[in-house]
Backbone as XML, in Angstrom:
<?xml version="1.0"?>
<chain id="A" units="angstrom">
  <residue number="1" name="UNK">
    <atom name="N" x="-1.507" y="21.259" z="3.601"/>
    <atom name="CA" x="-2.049" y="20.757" z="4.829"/>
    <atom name="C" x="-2.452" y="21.927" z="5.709"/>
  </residue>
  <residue number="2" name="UNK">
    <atom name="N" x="-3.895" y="22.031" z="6.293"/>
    <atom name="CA" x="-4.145" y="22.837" z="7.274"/>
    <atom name="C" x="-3.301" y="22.740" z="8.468"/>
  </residue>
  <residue number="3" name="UNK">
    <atom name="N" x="-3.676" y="23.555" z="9.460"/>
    <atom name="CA" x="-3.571" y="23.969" z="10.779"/>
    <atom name="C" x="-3.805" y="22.619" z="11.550"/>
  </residue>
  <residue number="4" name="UNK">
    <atom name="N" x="-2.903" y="22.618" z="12.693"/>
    <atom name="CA" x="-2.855" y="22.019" z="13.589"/>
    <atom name="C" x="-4.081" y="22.464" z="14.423"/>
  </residue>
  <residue number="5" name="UNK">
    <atom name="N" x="-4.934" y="21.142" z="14.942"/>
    <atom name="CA" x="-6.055" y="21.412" z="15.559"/>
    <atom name="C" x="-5.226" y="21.420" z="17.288"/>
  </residue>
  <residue number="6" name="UNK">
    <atom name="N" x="-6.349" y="22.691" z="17.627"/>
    <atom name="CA" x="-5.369" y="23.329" z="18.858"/>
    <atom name="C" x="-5.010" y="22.143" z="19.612"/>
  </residue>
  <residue number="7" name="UNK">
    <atom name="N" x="-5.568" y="21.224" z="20.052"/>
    <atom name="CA" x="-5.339" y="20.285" z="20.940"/>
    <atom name="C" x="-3.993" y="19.927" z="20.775"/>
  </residue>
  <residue number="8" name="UNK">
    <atom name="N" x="-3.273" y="19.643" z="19.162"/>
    <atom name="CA" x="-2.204" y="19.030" z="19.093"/>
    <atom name="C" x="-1.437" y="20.348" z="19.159"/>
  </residue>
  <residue number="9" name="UNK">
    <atom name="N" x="-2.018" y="21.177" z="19.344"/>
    <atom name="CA" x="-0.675" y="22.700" z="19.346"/>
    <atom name="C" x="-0.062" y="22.329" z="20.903"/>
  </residue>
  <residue number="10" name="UNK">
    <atom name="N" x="-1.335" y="22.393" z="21.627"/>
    <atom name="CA" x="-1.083" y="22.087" z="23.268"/>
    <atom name="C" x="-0.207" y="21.132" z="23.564"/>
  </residue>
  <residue number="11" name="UNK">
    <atom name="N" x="-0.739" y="20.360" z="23.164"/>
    <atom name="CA" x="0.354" y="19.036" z="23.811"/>
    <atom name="C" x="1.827" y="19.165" z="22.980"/>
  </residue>
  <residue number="12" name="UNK">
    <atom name="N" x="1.581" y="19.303" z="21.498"/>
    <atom name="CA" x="3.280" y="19.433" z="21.527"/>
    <atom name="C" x="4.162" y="20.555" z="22.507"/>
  </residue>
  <residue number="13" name="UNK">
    <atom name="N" x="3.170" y="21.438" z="22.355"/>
    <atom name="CA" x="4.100" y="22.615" z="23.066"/>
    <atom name="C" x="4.827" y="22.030" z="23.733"/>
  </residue>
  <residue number="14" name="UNK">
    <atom name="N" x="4.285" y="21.518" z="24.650"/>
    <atom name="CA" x="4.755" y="21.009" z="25.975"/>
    <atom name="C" x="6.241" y="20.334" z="26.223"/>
  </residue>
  <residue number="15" name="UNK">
    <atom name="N" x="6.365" y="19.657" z="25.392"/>
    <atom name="CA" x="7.776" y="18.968" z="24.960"/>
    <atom name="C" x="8.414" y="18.709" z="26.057"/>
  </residue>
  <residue number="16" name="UNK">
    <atom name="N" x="8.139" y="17.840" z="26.760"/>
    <atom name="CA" x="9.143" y="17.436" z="28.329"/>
    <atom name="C" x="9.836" y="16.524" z="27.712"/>
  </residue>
  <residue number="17" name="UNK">
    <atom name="N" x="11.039" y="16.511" z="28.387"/>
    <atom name="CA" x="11.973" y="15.457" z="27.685"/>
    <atom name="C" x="11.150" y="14.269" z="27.769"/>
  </residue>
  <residue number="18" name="UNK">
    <atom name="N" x="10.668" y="13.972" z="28.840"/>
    <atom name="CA" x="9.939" y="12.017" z="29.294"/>
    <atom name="C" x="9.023" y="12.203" z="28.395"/>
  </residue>
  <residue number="19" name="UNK">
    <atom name="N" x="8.222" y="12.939" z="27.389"/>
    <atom name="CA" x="6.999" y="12.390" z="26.874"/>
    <atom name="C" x="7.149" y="11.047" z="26.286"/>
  </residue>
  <residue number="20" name="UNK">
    <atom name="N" x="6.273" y="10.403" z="26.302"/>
    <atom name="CA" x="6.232" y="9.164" z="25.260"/>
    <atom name="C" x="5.120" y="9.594" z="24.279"/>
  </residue>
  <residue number="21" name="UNK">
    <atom name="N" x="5.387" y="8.486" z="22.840"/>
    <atom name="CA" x="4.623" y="9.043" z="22.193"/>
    <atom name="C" x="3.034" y="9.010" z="22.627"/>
  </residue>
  <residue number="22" name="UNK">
    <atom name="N" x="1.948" y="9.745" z="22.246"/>
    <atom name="CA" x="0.822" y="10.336" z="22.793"/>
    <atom name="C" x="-0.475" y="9.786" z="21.658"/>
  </residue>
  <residue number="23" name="UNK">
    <atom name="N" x="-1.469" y="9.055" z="22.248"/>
    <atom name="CA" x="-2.462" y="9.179" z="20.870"/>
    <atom name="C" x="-3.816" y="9.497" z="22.128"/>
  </residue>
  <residue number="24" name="UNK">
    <atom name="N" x="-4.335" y="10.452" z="21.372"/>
    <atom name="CA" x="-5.794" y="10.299" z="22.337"/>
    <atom name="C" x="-7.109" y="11.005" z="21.138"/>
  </residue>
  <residue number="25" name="UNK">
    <atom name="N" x="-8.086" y="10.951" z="21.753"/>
    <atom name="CA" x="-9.222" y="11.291" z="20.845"/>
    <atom name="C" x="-10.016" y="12.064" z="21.535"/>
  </residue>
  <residue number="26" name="UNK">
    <atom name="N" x="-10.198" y="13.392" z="20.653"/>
    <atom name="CA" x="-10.014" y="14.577" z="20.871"/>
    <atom name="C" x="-11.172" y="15.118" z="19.587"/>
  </residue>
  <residue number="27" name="UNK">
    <atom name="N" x="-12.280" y="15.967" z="19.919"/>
    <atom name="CA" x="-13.525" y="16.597" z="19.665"/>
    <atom name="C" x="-12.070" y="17.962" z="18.350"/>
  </residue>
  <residue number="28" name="UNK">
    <atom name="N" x="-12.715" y="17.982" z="17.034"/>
    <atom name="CA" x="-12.108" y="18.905" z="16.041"/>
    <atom name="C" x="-12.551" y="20.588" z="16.826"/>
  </residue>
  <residue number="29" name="UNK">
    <atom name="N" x="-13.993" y="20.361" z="17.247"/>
    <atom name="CA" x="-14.161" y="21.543" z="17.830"/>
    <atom name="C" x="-14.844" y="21.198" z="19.279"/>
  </residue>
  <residue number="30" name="UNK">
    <atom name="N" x="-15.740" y="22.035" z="19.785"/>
    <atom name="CA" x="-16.180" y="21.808" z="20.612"/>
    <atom name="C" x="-17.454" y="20.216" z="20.240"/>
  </residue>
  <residue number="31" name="UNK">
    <atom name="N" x="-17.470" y="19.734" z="21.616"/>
    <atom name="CA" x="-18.416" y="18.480" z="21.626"/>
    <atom name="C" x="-20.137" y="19.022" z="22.429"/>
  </residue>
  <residue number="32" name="UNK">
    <atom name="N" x="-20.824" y="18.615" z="22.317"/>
    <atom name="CA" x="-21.725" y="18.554" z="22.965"/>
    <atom name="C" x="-22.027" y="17.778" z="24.068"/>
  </residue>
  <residue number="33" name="UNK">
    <atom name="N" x="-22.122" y="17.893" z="25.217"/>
    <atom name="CA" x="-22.522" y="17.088" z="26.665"/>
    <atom name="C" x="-22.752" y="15.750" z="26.355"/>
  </residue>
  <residue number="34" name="UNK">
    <atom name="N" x="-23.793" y="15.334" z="25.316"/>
    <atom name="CA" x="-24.324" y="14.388" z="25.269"/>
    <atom name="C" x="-23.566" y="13.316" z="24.490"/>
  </residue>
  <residue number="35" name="UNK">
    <atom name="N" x="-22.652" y="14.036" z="23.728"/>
    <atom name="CA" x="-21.592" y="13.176" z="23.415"/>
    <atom name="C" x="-20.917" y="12.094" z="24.295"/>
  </residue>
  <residue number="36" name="UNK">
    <atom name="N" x="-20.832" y="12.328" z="25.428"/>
    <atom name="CA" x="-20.350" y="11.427" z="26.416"/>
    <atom name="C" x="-21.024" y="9.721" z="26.566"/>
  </residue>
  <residue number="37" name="UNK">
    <atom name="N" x="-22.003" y="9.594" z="25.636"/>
    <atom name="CA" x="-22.309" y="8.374" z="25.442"/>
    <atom name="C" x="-21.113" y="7.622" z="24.735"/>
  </residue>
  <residue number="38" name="UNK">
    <atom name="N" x="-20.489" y="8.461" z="24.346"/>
    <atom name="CA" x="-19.486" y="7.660" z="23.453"/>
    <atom name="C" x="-18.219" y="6.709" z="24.222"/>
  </residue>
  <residue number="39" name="UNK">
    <atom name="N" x="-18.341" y="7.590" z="25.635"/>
    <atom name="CA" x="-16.887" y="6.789" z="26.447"/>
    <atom name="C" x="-17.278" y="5.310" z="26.652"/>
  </residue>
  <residue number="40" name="UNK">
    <atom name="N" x="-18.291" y="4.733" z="27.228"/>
    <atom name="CA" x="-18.338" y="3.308" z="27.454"/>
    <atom name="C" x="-18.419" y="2.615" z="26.577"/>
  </residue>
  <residue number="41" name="UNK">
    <atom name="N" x="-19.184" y="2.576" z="25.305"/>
    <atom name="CA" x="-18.656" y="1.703" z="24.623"/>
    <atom name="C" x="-17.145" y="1.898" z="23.484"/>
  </residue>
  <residue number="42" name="UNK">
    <atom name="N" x="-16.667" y="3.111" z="24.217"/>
    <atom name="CA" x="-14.779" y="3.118" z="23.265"/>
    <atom name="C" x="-14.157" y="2.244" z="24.567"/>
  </residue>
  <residue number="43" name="UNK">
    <atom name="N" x="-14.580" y="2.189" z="26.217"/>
    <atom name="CA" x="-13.744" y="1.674" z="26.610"/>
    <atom name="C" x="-13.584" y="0.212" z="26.672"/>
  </residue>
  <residue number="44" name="UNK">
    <atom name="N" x="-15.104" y="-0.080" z="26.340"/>
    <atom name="CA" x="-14.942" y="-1.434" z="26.367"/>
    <atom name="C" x="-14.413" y="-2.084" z="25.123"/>
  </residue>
  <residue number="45" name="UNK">
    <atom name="N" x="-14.588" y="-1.605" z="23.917"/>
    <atom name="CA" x="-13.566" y="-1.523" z="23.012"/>
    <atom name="C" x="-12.304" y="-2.264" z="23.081"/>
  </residue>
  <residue number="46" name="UNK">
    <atom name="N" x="-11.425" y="-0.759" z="23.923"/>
    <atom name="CA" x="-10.012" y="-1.054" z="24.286"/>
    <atom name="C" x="-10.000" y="-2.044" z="24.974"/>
  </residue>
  <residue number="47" name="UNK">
    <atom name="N" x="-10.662" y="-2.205" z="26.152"/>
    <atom name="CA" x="-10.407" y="-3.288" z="26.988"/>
    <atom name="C" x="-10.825" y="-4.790" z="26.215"/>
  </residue>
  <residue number="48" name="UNK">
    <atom name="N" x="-11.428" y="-4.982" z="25.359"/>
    <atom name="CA" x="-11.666" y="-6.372" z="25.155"/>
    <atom name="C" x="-11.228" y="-6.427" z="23.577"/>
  </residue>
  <residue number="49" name="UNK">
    <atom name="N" x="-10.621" y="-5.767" z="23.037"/>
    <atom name="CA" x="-9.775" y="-5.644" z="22.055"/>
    <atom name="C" x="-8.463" y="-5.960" z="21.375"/>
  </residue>
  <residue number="50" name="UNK">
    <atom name="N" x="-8.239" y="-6.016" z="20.662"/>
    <atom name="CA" x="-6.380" y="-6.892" z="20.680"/>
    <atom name="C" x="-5.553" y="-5.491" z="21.075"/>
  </residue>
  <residue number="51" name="UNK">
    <atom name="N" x="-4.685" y="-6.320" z="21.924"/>
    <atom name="CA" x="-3.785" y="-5.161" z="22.864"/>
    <atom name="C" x="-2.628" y="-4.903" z="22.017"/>
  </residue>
  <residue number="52" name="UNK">
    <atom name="N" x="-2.030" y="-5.286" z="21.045"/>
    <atom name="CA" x="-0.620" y="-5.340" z="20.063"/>
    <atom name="C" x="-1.083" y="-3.943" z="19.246"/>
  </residue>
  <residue number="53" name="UNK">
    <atom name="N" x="0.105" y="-3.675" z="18.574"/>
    <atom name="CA" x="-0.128" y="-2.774" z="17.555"/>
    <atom name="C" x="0.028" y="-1.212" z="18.204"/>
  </residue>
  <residue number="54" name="UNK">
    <atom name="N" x="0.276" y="-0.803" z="17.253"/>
    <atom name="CA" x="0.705" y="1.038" z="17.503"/>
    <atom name="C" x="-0.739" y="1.500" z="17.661"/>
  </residue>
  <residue number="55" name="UNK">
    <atom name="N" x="-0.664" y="2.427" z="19.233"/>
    <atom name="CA" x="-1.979" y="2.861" z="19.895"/>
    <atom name="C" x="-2.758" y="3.659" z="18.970"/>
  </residue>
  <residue number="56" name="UNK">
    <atom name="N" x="-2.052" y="4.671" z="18.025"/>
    <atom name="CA" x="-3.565" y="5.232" z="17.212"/>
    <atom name="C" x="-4.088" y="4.138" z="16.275"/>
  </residue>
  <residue number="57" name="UNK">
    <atom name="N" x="-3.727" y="3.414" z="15.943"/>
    <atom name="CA" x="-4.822" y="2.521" z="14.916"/>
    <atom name="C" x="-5.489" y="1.698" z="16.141"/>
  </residue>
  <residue number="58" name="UNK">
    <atom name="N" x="-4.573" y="1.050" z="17.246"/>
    <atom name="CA" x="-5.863" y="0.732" z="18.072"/>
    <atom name="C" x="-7.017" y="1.394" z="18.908"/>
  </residue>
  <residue number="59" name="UNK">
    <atom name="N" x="-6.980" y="2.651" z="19.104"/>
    <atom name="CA" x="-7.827" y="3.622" z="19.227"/>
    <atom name="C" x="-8.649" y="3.960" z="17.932"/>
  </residue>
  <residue number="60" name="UNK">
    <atom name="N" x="-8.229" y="3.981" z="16.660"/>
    <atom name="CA" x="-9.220" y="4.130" z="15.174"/>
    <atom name="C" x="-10.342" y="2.779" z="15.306"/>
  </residue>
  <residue number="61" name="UNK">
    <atom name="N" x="-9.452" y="1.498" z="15.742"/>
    <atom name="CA" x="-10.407" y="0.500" z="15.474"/>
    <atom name="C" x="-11.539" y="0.428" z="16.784"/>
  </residue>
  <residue number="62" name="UNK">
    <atom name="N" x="-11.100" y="0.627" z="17.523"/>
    <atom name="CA" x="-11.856" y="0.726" z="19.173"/>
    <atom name="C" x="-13.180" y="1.653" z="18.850"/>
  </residue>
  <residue number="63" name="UNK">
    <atom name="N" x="-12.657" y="3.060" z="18.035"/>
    <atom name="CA" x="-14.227" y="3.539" z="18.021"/>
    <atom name="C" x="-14.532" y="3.622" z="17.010"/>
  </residue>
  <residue number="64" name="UNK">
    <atom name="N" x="-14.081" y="2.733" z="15.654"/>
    <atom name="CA" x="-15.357" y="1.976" z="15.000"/>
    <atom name="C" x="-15.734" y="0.783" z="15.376"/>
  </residue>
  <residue number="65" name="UNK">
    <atom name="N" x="-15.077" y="-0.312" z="16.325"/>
    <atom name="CA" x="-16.237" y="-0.787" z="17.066"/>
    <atom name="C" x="-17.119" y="-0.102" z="18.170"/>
  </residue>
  <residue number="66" name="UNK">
    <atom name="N" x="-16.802" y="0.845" z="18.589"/>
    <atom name="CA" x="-17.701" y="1.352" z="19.677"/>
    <atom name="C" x="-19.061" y="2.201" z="18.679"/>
  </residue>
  <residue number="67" name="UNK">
    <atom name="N" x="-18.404" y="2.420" z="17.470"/>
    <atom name="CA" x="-19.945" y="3.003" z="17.054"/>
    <atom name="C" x="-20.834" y="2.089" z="16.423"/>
  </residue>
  <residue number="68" name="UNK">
    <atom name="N" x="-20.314" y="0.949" z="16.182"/>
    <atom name="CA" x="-21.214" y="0.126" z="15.551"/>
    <atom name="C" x="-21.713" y="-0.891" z="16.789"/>
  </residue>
  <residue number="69" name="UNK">
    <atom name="N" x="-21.584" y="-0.678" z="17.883"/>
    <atom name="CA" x="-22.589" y="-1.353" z="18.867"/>
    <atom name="C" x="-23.856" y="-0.629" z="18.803"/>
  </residue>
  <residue number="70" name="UNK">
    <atom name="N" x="-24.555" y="-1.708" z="19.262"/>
    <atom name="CA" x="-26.626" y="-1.465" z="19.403"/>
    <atom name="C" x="-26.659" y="-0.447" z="20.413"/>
  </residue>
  <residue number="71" name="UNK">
    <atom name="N" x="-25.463" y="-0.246" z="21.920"/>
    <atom name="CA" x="-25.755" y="1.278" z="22.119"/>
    <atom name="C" x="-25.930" y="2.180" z="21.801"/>
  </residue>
  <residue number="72" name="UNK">
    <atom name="N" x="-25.020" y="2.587" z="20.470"/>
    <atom name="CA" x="-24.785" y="3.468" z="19.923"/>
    <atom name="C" x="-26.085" y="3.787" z="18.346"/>
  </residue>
  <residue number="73" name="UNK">
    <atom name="N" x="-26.583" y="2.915" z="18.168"/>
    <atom name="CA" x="-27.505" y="3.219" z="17.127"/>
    <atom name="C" x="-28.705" y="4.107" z="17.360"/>
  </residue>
  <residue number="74" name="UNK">
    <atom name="N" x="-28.710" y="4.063" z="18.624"/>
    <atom name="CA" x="-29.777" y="5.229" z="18.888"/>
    <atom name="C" x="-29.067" y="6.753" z="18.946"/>
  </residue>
  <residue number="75" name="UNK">
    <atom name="N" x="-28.142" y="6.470" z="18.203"/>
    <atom name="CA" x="-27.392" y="8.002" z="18.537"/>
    <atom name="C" x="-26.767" y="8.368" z="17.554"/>
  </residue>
  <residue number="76" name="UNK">
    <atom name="N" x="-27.124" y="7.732" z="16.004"/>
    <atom name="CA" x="-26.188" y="7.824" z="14.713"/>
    <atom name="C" x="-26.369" y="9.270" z="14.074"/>
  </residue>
  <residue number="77" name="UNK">
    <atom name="N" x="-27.261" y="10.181" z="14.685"/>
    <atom name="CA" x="-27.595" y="11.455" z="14.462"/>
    <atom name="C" x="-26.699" y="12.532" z="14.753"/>
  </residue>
  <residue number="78" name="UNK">
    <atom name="N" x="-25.461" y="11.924" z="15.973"/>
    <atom name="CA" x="-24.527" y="13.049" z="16.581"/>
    <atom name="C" x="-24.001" y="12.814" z="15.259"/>
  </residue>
  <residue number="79" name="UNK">
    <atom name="N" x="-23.054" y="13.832" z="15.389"/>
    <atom name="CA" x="-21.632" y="13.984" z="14.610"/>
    <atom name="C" x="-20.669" y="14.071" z="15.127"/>
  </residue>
  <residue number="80" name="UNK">
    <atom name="N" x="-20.173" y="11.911" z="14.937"/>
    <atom name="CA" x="-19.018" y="11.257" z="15.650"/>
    <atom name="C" x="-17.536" y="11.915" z="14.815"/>
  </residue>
  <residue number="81" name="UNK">
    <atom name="N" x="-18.180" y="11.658" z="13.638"/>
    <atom name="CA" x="-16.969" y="12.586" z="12.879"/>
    <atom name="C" x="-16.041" y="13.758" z="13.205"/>
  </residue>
  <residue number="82" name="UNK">
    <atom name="N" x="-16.722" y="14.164" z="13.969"/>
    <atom name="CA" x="-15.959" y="15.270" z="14.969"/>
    <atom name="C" x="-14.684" y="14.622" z="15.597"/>
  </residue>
  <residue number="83" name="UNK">
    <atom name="N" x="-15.045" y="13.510" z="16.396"/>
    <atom name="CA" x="-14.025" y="12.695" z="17.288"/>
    <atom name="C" x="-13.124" y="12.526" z="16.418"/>
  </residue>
  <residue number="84" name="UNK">
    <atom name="N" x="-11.885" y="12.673" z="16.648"/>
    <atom name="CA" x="-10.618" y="12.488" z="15.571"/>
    <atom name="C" x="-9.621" y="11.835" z="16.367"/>
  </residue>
  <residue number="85" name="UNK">
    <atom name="N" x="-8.605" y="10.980" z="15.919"/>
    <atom name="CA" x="-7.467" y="10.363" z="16.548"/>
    <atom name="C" x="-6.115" y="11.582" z="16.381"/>
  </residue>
  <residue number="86" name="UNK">
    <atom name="N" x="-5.990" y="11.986" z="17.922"/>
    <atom name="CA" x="-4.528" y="12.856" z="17.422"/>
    <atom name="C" x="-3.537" y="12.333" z="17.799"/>
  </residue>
  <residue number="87" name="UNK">
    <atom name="N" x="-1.862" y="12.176" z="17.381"/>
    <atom name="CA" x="-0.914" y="11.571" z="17.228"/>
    <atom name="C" x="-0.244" y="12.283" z="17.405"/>
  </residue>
  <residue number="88" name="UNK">
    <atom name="N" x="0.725" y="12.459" z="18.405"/>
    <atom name="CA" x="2.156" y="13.152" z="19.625"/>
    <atom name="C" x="3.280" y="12.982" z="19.445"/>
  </residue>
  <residue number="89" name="UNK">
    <atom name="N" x="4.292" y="12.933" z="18.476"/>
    <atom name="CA" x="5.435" y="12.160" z="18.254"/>
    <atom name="C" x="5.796" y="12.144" z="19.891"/>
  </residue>
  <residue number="90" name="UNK">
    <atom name="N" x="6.573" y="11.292" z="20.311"/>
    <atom name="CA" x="6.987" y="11.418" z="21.823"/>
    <atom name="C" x="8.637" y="12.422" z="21.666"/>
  </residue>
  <residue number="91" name="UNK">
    <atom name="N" x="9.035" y="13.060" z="22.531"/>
    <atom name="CA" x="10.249" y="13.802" z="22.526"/>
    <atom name="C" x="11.749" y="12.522" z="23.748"/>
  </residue>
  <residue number="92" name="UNK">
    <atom name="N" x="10.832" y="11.359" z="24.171"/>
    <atom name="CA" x="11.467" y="10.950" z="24.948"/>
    <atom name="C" x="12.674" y="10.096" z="23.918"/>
  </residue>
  <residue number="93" name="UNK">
    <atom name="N" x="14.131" y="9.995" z="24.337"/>
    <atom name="CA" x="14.910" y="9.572" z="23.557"/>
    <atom name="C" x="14.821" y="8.204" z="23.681"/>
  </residue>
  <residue number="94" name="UNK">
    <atom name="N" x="15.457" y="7.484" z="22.301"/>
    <atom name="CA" x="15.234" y="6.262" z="22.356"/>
    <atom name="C" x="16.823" y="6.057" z="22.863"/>
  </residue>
  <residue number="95" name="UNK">
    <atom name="N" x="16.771" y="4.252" z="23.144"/>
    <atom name="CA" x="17.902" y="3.662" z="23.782"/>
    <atom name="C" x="18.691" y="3.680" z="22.540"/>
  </residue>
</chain>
């Protein structure tokens, strides 16, 4: 297994006792500006999406529906593949 992509170096570092576990989606390298088409249709995604289930698979499914909306077809040229789901174990103790 490679290297931890820096993002997840960062956030584990961090290790506060309260973390909970962490999922967010996060560019492998740098993104391009124009990438930012991508936030409205991931949020509407989440928001009108089934709310159950452990947050990185509902974040995996959120932006493959967000790329397969008609917004997004005018834009199948970026490289979404970049966008990756990263996963935080949380350090906060359980009960």
């Amino acid at each position: 297994m490679g290297r931890r992509p820096a993002v997840r170096q960062t956030l584990a570092a961090l290790c506060p006792a309260h973390l909970p576990p962490l999922a967010l989606l996060a560019p492998a390298h740098r993104a391009p500006f124009d990438h930012h088409v991508l936030v409205g249709p991931l949020l509407e995604a989440l928001l009108t999406g089934p709310r159950t289930g452990l947050w990185p698979q509902r974040l995996t499914a959120a932006k493959t529906t967000a790329l397969a909306t008609a917004e997004m077809t005018a834009h199948t040229r970026r490289d979404w593949a970049r966008w990756q789901i990263h996963a935080i174990p949380g350090t906060r103790p359980t009960p």
